[in-house]
C-alpha angles and dihedrals in degrees: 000000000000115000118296099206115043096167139044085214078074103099136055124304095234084066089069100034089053085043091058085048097054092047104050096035113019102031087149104045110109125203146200124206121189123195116227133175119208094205143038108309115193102199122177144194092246093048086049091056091049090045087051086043090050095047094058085050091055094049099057083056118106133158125281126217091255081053106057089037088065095048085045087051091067113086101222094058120091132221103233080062094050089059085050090057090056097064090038124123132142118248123220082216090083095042110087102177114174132183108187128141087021099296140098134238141172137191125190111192129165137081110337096225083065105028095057098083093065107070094071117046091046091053081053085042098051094040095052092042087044096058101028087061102039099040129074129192085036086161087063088040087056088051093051093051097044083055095038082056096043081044088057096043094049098040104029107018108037100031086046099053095073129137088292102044102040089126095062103123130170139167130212105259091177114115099101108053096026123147090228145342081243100053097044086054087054100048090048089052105045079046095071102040093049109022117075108267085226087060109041096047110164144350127233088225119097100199092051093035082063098036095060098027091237122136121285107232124209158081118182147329132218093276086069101061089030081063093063097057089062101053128101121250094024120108103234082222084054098044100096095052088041094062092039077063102049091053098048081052095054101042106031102210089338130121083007090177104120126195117232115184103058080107101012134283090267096049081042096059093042088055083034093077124158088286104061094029082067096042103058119052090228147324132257126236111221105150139034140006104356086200097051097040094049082051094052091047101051085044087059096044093054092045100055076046099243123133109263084198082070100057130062133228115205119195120205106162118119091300126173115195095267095051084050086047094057105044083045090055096044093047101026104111091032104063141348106286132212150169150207116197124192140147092024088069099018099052108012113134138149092233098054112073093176121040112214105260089198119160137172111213138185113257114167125014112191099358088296124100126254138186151224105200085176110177087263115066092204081068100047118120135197144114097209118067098182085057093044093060091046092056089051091059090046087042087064099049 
């Protein structure tokens, strides 16, 4: 196989907001990600030749000019990262990836401000090297899926986004879990030509953000606020609102966007009081009930007497169009509404009738263990148990 990433554009744009973070503000702090699969991964030698093969690839990669102009180009990124960006490569030394008993596993260890490029792309990586050696006839399965998407787009986009729903907005969330570089490159694509430029509005994706000239859309992810529960001087019970803060500090009104399930969405509002309310432009669903979760935000929001017509929520959770449809209809003329679509346009063929549910999560930062509660518990993760249970106590003060 070629090489699968060819860019290190080629990943979300969290991923670079929550690296200038770790730079400037949290150069010491070490971390420890661990891959998992939540469902059946059928790994094999040959797939781990091509992965090691791919690996090698990634790490030859660095940033171009045009490149760093277009980061620079964002007005949230600094220049002193951006000098960063220009030494930066990833190094194979913090990638551990194992395929023993028949499974695979990979760990990524070393300063976070150097480690977070990775997740991404393997995931990438691991997803196009799964399907291209266990599927046959890809060239038919190509064809389904370009008339599954035009399907989408005639039946659920365009029909949809009628008079009453004109404010229906979503982004593509799918890097992680696509079915191939290729094939992102062609929805997003196909996107922008079919579906009304005022519905499909942005792409998580930098490269293709870039690419097309349409908008880059993130903030952070869960490692961000797990960082916060390892560090020294900060109360475990105190963490959440500490890195709010840090990024407030960082950004200044700027990527406003919070997370609000690394704890849970009820240990998040308490943490989530008037000054920070006021302070970020909205919060993102990633766990649990949509419905229940938009009902307790906009709760929180009216009791600490603030608009919620003036803040966004933004879901993100393994959503189809008529899922999105629905929360948009239920929430539309209470707040701003949003959404992030991933593996339903990104990985979405006939032939699979599983998609991969791969992840790569942070499991340690600084030697010590750290959590994600989430307000699922299928997406809970942690490797210490002891640790996990105290969380939960702290998570209730």
């Amino acid at each position: 196989m070629k090489p699968i990433i060819i860019s290190l554009l080629d990943t979300d744009l969290y991923k670079f907001t929550m690296q200038q973070c770790a730079l400037r503000q949290f150069s010491n702090v070490w971390v420890r990600y661990v891959f998992k699969s939540r469902n059946v991964l059928n790994w094999t030698y040959d797939m781990h030749q091509e992965l090691l093969k791919q690996i090698k690839y990634f790490c030859n990669l660095s940033f171009s000019k045009e490149e760093l102009d277009y980061l620079a180009g964002l007005r949230f990124i600094k220049r002193d990262y951006i000098e960063f960006l220009k030494l930066y490569k990833p190094l194979e030394e913090h990638i551990n990836a194992l395929f023993e008993n028949e499974k695979l596993t990979i760990e990524i260890e070393g300063p976070w401000y150097q480690t977070i490029l990775w997740e991404i792309p393997i995931l990438s990586i691991i997803s196009e090297i799964y399907y291209k050696y266990s599927l046959e006839n890809i060239d038919n399965i190509y064809d389904f899926g370009r008339k599954k998407l035009i399907e989408k787009i005639d039946t659920k986009i365009i029909p949809m986004h009628n008079e009453s729903n004109m404010g229906f907005k979503f982004s593509e969330f799918g890097t992680r879990r696509r079915f191939s570089f290729n094939w992102q490159d062609e929805v997003v694509n196909t996107l922008i030509e079919k579906a009304p430029n005022t519905c499909f509005v942005g792409t998580s994706n930098v490269y293709f953000a870039k690419k097309y000239n349409i908008l880059a859309i993130g903030t952070n992810a869960h490692e961000y606020y797990q960082v916060g529960q390892a560090l020294e001087n900060v109360r475990l019970a105190e963490s959440q609102k500490f890195m709010l803060q840090s990024w407030v500090n960082e950004y200044r009104g700027d990527l406003g966007i919070a997370l609000s399930d690394t704890l849970g969405t009820d240990k998040f509002l308490k943490d989530f009081d008037l000054y920070f309310a006021k302070l970020y432009d909205g919060l993102r669903h990633d766990s649990g009930d949509p419905i229940q979760w938009g009902e307790k935000i906009i709760k929180h929001y009216q009791k600490l007497r603030i608009d919620p017509k003036t803040k966004t929520l933004l879901f993100s959770d393994s959503l189809d169009f008529d899922k999105a449809y629905n929360i948009y209809n239920t929430f539309k003329n209470k707040a701003n509404i949003a959404f992030g679509i991933g593996t339903h346009i990104m990985n979405d063929f006939e032939p699979l009738s599983k998609q991969l549910n791969i992840v790569m999560k942070l499991q340690s930062v600084n030697n010590k263990p750290v959590a994600k509660i989430s307000d699922d518990n299928g997406k809970t993760i942690c490797e210490d148990e002891e640790f996990l249970r105290y969380l939960k106590i702290v998570s209730k003060e």
